[in-house]
C-alpha positions in Angstrom: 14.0 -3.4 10.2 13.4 -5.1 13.8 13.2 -8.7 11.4 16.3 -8.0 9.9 18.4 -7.2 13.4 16.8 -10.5 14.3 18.4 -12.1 11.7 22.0 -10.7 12.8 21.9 -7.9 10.3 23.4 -4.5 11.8 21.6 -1.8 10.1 22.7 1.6 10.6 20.5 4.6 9.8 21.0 8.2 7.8 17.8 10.1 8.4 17.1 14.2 8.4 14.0 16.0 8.2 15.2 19.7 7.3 14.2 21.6 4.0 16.3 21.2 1.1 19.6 21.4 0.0 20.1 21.5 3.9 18.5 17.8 4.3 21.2 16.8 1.8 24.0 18.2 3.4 23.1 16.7 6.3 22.9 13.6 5.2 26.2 13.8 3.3 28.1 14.4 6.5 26.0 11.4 8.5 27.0 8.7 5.8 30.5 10.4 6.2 31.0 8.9 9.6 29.8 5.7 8.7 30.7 5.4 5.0 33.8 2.4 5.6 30.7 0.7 7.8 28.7 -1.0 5.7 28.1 -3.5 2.5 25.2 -2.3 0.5 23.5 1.1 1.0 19.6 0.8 1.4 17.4 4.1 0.0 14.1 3.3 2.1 10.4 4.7 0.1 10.1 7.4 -0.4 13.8 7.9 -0.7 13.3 8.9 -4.7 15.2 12.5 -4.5 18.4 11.2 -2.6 19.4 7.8 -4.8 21.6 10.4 -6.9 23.3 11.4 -3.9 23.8 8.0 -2.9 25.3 6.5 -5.8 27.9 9.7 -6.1 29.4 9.3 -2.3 28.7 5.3 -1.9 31.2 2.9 -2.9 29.1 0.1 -2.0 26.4 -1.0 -4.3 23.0 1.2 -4.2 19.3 -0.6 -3.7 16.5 1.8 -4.5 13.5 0.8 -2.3 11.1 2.4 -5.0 8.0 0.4 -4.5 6.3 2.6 -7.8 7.5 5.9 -9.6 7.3 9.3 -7.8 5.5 10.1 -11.1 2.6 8.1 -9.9 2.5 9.3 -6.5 3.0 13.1 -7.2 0.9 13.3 -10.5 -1.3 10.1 -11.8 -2.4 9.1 -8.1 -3.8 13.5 -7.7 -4.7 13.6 -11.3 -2.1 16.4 -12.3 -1.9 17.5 -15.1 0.5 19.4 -17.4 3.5 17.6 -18.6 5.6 20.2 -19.3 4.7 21.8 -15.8 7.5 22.4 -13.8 6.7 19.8 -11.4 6.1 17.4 -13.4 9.3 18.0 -15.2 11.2 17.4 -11.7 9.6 14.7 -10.7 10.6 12.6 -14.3 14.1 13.5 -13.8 14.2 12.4 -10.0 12.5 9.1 -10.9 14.5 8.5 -14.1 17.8 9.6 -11.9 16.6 7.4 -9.1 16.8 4.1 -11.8 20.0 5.0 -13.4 21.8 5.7 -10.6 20.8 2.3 -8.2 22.4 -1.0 -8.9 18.7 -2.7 -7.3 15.4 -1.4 -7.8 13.1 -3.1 -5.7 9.3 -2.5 -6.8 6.0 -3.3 -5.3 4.3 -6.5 -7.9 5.3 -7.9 -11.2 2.8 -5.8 -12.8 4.6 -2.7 -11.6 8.5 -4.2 -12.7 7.0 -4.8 -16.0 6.0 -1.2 -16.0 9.5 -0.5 -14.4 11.2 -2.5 -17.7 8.9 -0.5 -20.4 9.5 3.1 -18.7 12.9 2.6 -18.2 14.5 0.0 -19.9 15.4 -2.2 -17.0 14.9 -5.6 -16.3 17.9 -7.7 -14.1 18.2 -5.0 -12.1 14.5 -4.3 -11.1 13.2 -7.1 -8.6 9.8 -7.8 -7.0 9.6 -7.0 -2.9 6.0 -7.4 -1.3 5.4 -4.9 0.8 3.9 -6.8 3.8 2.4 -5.1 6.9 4.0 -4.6 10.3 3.8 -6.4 13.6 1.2 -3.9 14.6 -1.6 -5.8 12.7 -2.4 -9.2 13.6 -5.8 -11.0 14.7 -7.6 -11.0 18.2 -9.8 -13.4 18.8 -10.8 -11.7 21.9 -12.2 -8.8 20.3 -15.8 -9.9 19.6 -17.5 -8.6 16.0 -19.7 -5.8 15.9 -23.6 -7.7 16.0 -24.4 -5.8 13.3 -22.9 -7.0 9.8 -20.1 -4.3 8.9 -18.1 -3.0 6.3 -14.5 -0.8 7.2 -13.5 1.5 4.1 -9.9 3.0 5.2 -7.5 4.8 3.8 -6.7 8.5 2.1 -9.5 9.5 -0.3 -7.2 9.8 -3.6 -8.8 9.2 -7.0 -7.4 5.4 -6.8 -9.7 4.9 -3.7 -13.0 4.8 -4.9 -14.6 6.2 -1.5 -17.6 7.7 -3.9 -18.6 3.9 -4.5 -18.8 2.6 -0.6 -20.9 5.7 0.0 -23.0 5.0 -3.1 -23.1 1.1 -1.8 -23.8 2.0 1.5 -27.4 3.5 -0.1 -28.6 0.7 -2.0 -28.0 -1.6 1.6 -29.3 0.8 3.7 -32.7 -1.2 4.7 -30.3 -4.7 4.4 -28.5 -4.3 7.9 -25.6 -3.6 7.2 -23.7 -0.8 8.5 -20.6 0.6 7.1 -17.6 2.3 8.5 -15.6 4.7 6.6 -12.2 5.7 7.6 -10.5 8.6 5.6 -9.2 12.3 4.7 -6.8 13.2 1.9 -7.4 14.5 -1.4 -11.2 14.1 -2.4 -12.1 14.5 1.5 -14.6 17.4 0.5 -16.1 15.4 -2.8 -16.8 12.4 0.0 -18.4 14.5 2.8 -20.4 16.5 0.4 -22.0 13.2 -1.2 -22.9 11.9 2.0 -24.7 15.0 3.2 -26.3 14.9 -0.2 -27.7 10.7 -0.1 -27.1 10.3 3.4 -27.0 6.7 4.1 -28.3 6.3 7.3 -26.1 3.3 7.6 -22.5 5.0 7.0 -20.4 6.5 10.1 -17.6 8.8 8.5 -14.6 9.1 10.5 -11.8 11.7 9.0 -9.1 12.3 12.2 -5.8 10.1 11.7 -5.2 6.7 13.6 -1.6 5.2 14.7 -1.8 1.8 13.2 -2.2 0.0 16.9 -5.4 2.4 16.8 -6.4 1.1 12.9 -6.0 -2.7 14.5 -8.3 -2.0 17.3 -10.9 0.1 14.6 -10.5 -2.8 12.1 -11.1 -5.8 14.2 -14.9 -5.7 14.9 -15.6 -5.3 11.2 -16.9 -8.7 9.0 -15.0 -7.4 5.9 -12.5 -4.1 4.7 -12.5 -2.8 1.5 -9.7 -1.9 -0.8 -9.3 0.3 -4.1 -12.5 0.4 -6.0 -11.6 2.7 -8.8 -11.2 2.3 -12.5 -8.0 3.6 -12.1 -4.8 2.9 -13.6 -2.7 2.7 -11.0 -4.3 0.0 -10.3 -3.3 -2.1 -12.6 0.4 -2.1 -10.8 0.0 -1.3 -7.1 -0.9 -3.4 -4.4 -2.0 -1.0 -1.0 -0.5 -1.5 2.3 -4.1 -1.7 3.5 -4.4 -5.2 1.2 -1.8 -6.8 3.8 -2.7 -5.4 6.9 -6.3 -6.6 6.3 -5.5 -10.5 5.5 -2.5 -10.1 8.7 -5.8 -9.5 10.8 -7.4 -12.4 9.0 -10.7 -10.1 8.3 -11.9 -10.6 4.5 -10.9 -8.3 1.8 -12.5 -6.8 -0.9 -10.9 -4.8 -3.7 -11.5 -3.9 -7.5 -10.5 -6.6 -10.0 -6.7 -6.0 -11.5 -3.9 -8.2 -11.6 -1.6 -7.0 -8.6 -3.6 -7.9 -6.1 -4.5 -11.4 -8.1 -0.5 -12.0 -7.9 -0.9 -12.9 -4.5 -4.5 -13.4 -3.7 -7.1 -16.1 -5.4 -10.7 -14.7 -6.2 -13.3 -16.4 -3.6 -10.4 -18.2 -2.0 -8.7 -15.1 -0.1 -9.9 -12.5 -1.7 -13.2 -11.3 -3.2 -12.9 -9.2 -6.0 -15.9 -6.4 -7.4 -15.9 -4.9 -10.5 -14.3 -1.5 -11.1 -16.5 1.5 -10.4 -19.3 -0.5 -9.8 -20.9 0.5 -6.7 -24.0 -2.2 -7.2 -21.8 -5.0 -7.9 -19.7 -3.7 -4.4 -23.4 -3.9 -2.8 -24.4 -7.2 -3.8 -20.7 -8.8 -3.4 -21.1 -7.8 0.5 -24.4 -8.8 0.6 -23.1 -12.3 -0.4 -20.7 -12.5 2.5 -23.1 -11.3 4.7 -25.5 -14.3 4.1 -22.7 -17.0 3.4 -21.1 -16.2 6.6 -19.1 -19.8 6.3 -17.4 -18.3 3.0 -16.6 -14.7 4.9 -14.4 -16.9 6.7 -13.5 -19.3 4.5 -11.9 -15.9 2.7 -10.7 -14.7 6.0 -8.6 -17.5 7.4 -7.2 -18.0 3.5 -5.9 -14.8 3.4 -4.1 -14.7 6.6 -2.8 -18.0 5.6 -1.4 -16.4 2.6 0.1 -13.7 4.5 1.8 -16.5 7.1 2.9 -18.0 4.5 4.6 -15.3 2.1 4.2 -11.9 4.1 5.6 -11.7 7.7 8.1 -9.0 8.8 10.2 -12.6 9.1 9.5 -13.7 5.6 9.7 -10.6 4.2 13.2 -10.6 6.1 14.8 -13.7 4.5 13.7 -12.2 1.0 15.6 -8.8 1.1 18.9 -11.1 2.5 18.2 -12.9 -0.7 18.7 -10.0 -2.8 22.1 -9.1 -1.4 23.3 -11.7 -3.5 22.3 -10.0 -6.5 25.2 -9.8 -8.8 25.4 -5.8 -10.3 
């Protein structure tokens, strides 16, 4: 947003927090006031539910903000089951509603728009928009590394994550000196802290309160390397997680299962270093690696954040979404 207003874009904001139908009222009579205002109308993530509502009272032409399907992030991402549950039920309608109704749909990584174009037909309308990471991560050189080679896991414990393996990881380099760091609550929270009381790496602090992102920065940027999504998972093979571009905006190296999203954008041993899916002994010896070819840590390190300079600033990011206003519905 703050890019954007540097660019001379005015950006005016609809946003309610009450329970439903209220929150839709309520947003009817906002966009009311402003509705001869404006040239596009913008449905931020997660805005899924209200597209409908803003194709039926917008005159203007509709970009949907999906980043991935509220199919994935309600069901496939929890592992819910039951397609003919009523939940599941709503949440197809909302996402198929959501694409019919936008003139853009804006998704995460090619992988994920080709998923977009086999689910639901589309193609010119769906368009690729990195994600990026906000202003609030970016490197400090004058925050010294931790003496003893570490590892940062970060991030909710969903079934995507692949927390089991950095706990599993952390056992086979227990007498290696390494020490790892693992950042996390969520969904598998008591699946993580029971297998840690049950192995107990003597080498693994586990940390599950929340963190504002200016508090992640400051917990990231001791660490030698931060690890991404390690499951066999098939989300996967379409998302790319915030934590992916807040990691190479800090410059610190990055880790992550092998699958194409994150390939779109990083290079293996060049940016990024990908492990094999599932595979907590191949995660093991991959940081091993780094941690005695310090020179290629940062090799991977400084490539990434180049890569992010390059393609993924709040600025960058910027100029891209004013390219898509010239999208012809």
């Amino acid at each position: 947003m703050m890019a954007l207003r540097e660019r001379g874009v005015n950006i005016l904001e609809c946003r309610d927090v009450s329970r439903w139908p209220l929150k839709l009222f309520k947003l009817f009579i906002q966009h009311w006031k402003i509705r001869k205002s404006y040239d596009y109308l913008w449905v931020g993530y997660p805005g899924h539910p209200v597209v409908w509502l803003s194709s039926l009272i917008s005159r203007k032409p509709v970009i949907f903000d999906a980043v991935y399907t509220m199919q994935e992030g309600v069901l496939t991402s929890r592992k819910q089951k039951g397609i003919f549950s009523w939940k599941s039920i709503y949440v197809k309608i909302i996402d198929w509603l959501g694409v019919k109704c936008a003139d853009l749909v804006l998704v995460e990584s090619y992988a994920q728009k080709e998923f977009f174009k086999e689910k639901f037909g589309i193609d010119e309308k769906c368009k690729v928009l990195y994600i990026g990471a906000s202003a609030s991560f970016y490197p400090d050189s004058s925050v010294p590394k931790y003496d003893k080679f570490t590892v940062l896991f970060r991030g909710q414990f969903l079934p995507e994550a692949g927390a089991k393996y950095v706990v599993e990881a952390a056992k086979i380099l227990e007498d290696s000196n390494v020490n790892f760091v693992m950042v996390g609550n969520g969904f598998l929270l008591r699946e993580i802290e029971y297998l840690v009381q049950k192995i107990h790496p003597k080498n693994l602090r586990l940390i599950t309160r929340n963190f504002t992102q200016d508090e992640l920065r400051v917990l990231m940027q001791p660490c030698h390397v931060a690890l991404g999504q390690l499951e066999n998972h098939i989300r996967l093979n379409r998302t790319i997680p915030h934590k992916c571009y807040e990691t190479i905006a800090m410059s610190i190296p990055y880790m992550h299962a092998r699958f194409r999203p994150v390939a779109e954008i990083l290079k293996d041993g060049e940016s990024v270093l990908f492990v094999n899916p599932a595979d907590p002994k191949d995660l093991a010896e991959k940081i091993l690696y780094l941690k005695n070819n310090p020179e290629i840590a940062k090799k991977i390190g400084d490539n990434g954040y180049k890569v992010y300079q390059e393609r993924f600033t709040p600025r960058v990011l910027a100029s891209d979404i004013l390219k898509l206003f010239s999208y012809k519905h």
